[in-house]
C-alpha positions as CSV (number, residue, x, y, z in Angstrom):
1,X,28.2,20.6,7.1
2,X,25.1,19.5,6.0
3,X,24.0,15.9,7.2
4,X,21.8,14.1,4.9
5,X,18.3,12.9,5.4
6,X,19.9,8.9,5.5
7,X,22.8,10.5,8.5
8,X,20.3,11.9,10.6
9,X,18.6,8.9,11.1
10,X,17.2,7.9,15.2
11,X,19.3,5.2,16.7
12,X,17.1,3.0,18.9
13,X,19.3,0.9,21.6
14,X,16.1,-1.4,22.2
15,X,16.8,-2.6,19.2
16,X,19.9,-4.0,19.2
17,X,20.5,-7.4,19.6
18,X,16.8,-8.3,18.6
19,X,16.0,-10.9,15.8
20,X,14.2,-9.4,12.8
21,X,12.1,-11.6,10.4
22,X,11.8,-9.9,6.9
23,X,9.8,-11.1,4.1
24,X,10.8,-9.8,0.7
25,X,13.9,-8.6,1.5
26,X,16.5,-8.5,-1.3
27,X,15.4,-5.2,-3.1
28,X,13.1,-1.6,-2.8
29,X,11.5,-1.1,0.7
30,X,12.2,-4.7,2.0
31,X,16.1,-4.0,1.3
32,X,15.7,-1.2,3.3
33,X,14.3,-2.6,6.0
34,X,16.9,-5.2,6.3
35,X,19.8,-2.0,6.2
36,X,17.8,-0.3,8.6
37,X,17.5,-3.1,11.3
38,X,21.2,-4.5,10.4
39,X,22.5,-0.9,11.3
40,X,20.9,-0.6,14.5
41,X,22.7,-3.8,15.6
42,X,20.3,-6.4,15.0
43,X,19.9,-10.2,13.6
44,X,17.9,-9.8,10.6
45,X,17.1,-12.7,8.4
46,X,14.9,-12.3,5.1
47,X,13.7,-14.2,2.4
48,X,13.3,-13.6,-1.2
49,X,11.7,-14.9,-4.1
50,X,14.8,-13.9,-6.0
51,X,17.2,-15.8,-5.1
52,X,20.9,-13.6,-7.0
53,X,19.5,-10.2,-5.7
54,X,19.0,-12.2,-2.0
55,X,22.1,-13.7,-2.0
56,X,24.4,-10.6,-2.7
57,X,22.6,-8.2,-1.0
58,X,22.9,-10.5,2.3
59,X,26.5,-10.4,1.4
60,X,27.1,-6.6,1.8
61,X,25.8,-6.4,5.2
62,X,26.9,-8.0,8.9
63,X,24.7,-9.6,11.2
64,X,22.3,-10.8,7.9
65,X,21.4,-14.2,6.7
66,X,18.8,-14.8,3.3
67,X,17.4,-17.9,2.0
68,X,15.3,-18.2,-0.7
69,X,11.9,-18.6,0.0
70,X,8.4,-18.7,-2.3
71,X,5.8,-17.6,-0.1
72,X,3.1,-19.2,-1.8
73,X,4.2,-22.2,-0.6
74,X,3.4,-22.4,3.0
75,X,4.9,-25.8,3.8
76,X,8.5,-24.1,2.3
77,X,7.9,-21.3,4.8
78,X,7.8,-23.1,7.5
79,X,10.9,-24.9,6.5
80,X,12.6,-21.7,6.1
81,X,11.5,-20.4,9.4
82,X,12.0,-23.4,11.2
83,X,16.0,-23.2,9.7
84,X,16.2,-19.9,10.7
85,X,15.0,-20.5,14.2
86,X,17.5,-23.0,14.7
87,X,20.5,-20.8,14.3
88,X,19.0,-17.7,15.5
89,X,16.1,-19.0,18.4
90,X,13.0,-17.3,18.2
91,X,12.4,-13.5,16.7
92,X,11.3,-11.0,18.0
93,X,10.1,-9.1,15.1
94,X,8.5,-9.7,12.1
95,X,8.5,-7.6,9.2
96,X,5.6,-8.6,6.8
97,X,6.3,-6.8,4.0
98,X,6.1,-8.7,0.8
99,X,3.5,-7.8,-2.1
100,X,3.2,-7.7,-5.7
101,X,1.4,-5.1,-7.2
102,X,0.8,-6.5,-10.9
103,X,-2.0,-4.7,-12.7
104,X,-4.8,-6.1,-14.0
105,X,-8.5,-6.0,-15.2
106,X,-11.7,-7.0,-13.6
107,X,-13.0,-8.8,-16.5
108,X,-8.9,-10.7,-17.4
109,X,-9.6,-12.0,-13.1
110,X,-10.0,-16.2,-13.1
111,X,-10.6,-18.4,-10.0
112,X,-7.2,-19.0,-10.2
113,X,-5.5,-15.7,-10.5
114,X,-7.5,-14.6,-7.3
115,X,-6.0,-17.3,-5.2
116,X,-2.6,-16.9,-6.7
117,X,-2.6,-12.9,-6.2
118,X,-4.4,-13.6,-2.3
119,X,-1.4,-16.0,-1.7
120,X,0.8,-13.2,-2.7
121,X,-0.4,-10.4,-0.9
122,X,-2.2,-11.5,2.5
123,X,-2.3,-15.2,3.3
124,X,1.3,-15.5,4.0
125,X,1.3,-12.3,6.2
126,X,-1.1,-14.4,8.2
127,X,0.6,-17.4,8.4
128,X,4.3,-16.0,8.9
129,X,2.8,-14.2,12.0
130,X,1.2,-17.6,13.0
131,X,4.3,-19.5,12.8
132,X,6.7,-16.6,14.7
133,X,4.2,-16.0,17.4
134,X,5.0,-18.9,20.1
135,X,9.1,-17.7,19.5
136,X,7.4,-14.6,20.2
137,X,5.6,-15.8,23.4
138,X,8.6,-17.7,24.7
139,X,10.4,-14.4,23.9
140,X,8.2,-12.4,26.8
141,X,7.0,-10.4,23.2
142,X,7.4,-9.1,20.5
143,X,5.6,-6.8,17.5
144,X,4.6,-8.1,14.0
145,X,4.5,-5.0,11.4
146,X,2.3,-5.8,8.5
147,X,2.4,-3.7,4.9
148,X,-0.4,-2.7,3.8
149,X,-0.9,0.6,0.6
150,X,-2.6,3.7,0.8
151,X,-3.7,2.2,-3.5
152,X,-7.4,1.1,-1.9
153,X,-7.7,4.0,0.4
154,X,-7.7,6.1,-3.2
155,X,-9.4,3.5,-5.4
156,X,-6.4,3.3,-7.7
157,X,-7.3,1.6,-11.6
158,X,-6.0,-1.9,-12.6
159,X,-5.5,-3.6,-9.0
160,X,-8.9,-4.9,-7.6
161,X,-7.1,-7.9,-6.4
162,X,-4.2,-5.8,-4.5
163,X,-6.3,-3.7,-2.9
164,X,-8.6,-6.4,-1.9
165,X,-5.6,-8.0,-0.4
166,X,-4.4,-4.8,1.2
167,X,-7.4,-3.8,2.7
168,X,-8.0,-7.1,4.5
169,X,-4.7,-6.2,6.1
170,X,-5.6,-3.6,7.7
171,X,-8.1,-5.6,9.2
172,X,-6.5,-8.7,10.1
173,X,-3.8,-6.2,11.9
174,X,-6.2,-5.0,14.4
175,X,-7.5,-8.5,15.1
176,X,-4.0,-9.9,15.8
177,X,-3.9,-7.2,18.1
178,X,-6.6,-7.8,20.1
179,X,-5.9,-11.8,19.7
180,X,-2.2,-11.0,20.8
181,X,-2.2,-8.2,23.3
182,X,-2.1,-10.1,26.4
183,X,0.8,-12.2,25.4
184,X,3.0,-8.8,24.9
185,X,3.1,-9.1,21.2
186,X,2.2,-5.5,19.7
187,X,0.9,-5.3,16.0
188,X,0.9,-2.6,13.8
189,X,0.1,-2.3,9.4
190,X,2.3,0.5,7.6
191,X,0.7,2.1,4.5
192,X,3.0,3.3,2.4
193,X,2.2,5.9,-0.4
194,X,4.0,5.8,-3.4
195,X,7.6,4.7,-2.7
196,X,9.7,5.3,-5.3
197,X,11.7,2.2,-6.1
198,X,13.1,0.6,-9.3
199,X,10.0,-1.6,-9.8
200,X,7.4,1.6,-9.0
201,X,9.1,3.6,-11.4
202,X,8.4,0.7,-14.3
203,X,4.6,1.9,-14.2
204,X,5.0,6.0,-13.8
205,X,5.8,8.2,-17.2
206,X,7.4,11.6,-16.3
207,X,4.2,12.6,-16.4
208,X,3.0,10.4,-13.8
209,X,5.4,11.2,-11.9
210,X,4.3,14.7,-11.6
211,X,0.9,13.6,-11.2
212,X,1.5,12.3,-7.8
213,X,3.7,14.7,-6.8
214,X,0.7,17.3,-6.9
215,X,-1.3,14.6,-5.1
216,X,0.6,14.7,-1.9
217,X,0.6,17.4,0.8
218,X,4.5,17.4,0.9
219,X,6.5,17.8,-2.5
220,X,9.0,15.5,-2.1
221,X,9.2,11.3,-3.4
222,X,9.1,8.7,-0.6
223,X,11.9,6.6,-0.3
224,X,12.5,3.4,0.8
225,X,14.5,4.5,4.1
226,X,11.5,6.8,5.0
227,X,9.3,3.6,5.5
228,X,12.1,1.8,7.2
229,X,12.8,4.4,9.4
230,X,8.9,4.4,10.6
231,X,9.1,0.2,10.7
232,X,12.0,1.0,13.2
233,X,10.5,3.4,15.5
234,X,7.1,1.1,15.5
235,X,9.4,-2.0,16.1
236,X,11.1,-0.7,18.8
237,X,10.5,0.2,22.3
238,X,9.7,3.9,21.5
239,X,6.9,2.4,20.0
240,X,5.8,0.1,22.8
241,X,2.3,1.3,23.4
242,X,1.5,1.1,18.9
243,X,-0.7,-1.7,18.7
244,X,-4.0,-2.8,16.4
245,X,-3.9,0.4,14.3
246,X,-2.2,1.5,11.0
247,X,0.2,4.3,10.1
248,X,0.7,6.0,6.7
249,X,3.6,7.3,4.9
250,X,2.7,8.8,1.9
251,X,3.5,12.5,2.2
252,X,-0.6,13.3,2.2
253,X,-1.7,12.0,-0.5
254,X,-5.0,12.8,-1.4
């Protein structure tokens, strides 16, 4: 019999056991990053700005706890954090993967709408790293994964702001790196291509679809579990020596 991409999945023992931190967890590749650390036996707690989807997603699995969380609002973080650090302890992963990819026009962009969209996409990437890392520290380690998007590397239309976001973390991963090295704490940015996911699809007419097919090297959709299963190997001790650079998944695209 033929076992299926999602059955032939690595099982990493390192990681069992180990508390997982994952921002924008209820739905696309967040959700699977929560499946993916659950099923390899760890404690994986993730917030949502979606608060139904959170909630009964959490229920489905074992060894997972959600709370709703904006992440715009840093004070609410840390409350959130702080909650979670008092059932769990400290983590030893976090999972920064929370983004919204909105489009929009250069000319439609206010004072406003920058800090709103930088809030979204990078300042709280910072911050949740900031207020994880003495756990981390107390912990003897630990390794922060930050999402980043191959959209900037390509110069994709309608998302200045996103890819100014996602750009900057690229380089705010290899200075946490360098920052964090000597206290054992490993970080690493994933770039995912073009994941295909409920909300992606929203944007992508059939013949979209087909346009970035025959963009990538390899002729097949990225799913969700295909950047999990990279967040797992980079998260665990496999990946021990993966610090201060970035990683792509996105089949080649060119």
């Amino acid at each position: 019999m033929t076992m299926s991409r999602s059955e032939n999945r690595a099982i990493y023992p390192s990681l069992k056991g180990k508390t997982v931190f994952v921002t924008g967890g209820a739905t696309g590749i967040g959700a699977a990053l929560v499946r993916g650390f659950a099923a390899q036996g760890a404690q994986v707690a993730f917030v949502d700005l979606d608060a139904s989807p959170g909630e009964a997603f959490a229920g489905q699995l074992d060894g997972v706890q959600f709370r709703r969380c904006d992440l715009r609002d840093l004070d609410l973080l840390r409350e959130t954090v702080s909650a979670f650090e008092a059932e769990m302890g400290g983590f030893d992963i976090l999972l920064n993967n929370a983004a919204n990819d909105d489009r929009h026009k250069l000319e439609e962009v206010t004072p406003a709408y920058w800090e709103e969209r930088m809030a979204t996409n990078l300042r709280h990437q910072f911050f949740a790293a900031q207020m994880l890392v003495p756990g981390m520290r107390a912990r003897g380690g630990g390794a922060i994964i930050n999402f980043g998007s191959v959209s900037w590397h390509l110069g994709l239309p309608d998302l200045v702001l996103y890819q100014t976001a996602k750009a900057a973390v690229e380089g705010m991963t290899r200075a946490m790196a360098r920052d964090l090295g000597a206290d054992n704490i490993r970080v690493t940015a994933i770039v995912p291509g073009n994941v295909e996911t409920p909300r992606q699809k929203q944007w992508y007419t059939p013949e979209g679809e087909a346009e970035i097919l025959n963009g990538q090297c390899l002729k097949r959709r990225i799913q969700p579990a295909d950047v999990a299963a990279l967040a797992l190997f980079l998260a665990s001790d496999d990946g021990a020596l993966c610090s201060g650079h970035e990683y792509f998944i996105d089949a080649g695209w060119r």
